[in-house]
LUMVEXLO-645599 format. One record per residue (C-alpha): x negated, y negated, z negated; residue in three letters. Coordinates in steps of 0.05 Angstrom, whole numbers, plus 5000, padded with zeros to 4 digits. Each point is the difference from the previous one (the first is absolute). Layout:
N
XYZAla;...
! end
This chain:
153
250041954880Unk;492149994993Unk;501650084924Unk;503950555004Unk;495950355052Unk;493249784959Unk;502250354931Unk;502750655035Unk;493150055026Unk;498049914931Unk;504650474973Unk;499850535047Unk;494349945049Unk;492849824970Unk;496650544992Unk;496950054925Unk;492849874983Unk;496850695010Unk;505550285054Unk;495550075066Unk;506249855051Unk;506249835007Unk;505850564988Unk;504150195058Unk;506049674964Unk;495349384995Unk;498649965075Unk;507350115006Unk;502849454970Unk;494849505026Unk;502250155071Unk;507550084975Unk;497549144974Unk;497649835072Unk;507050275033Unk;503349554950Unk;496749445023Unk;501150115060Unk;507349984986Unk;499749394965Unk;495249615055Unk;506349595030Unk;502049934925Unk;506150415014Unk;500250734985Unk;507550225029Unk;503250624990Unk;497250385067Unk;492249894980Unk;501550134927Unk;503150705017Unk;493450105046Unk;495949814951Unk;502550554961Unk;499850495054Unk;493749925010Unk;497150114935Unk;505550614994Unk;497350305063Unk;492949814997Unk;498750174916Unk;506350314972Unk;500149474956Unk;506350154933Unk;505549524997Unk;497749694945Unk;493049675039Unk;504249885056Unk;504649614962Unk;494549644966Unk;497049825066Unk;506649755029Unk;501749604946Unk;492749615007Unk;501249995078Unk;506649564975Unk;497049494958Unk;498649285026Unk;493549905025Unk;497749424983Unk;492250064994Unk;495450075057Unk;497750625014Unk;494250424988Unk;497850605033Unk;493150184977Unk;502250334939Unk;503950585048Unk;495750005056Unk;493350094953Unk;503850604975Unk;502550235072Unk;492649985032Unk;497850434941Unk;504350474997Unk;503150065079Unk;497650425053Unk;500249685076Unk;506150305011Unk;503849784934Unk;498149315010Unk;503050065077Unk;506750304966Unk;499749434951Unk;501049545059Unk;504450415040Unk;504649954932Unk;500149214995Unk;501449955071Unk;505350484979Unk;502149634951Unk;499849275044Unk;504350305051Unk;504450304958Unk;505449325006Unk;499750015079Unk;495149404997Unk;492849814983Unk;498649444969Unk;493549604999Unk;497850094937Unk;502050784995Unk;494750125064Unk;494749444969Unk;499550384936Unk;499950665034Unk;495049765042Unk;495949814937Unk;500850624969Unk;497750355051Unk;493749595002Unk;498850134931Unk;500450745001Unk;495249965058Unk;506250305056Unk;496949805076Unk;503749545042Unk;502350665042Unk;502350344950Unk;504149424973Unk;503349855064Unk;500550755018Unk;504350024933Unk;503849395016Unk;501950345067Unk;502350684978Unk;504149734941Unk;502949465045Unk;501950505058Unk;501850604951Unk;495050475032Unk;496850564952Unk;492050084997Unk;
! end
């Protein structure tokens, strides 16, 4: 899965040489990358966080059929690699507001609760991801909460 995830970063979200930031579409499909992790934290992505998974990116970017397919079919593969973060969350801290990097969360939780039950290792790497991308303790939990108890900020 690292692969996979490694060379679509390659292929569609390093920026070139003299481009000063990241495009929008960029941004998008690095936090599209975290979700999928997310998803594929327990090592099994089931039918209910796939299909929010895609939601999300449909509701939050708009994304075409075609990158949503893409997406899903990475979010299938076996993971078999450890994972590494720093290559998203670099890109998320440069390019994220305060507020897009709360959303972020809010999503994954979204995504973790999406089967009816957290696992361990879906909150441990949200948890870490919002470490990363610098999201307080509060905030994380506050997240967590609304998510978990369907409440709207």
């Amino acid at each position: 899965m690292l692969n996979k995830i490694s060379q679509f970063i390659e292929k569609h979200l390093q920026p070139e040489d003299n481009a000063p930031a990241l495009s929008s579409e960029q941004k998008q499909l690095a936090v599209a990358a975290l979700l999928i992790e997310v998803g594929t934290a327990d090592r099994l992505l089931d039918d209910t966080e796939l299909a929010t998974l895609r939601n999300i990116l449909h509701r939050k970017y708009n994304l075409d059929p075609a990158q949503l397919d893409e997406l899903s079919e990475m979010a299938r593969s076996e993971q078999d690699d450890a994972t590494s973060l720093h290559q998203f969350t670099y890109q998320i801290n440069q390019t994220c507001s305060d507020d897009e990097k709360y959303e972020l969360v809010k999503a994954m939780w979204e995504v973790a609760y999406a089967d009816g039950e957290l696992d361990k290792y879906e909150e441990a790497l949200i948890r870490k991801v919002a470490d990363l991308i610098y999201v307080s303790h509060s905030m994380f939990i506050h997240a967590r909460n609304s998510v978990r108890d369907g409440t709207i900020d």
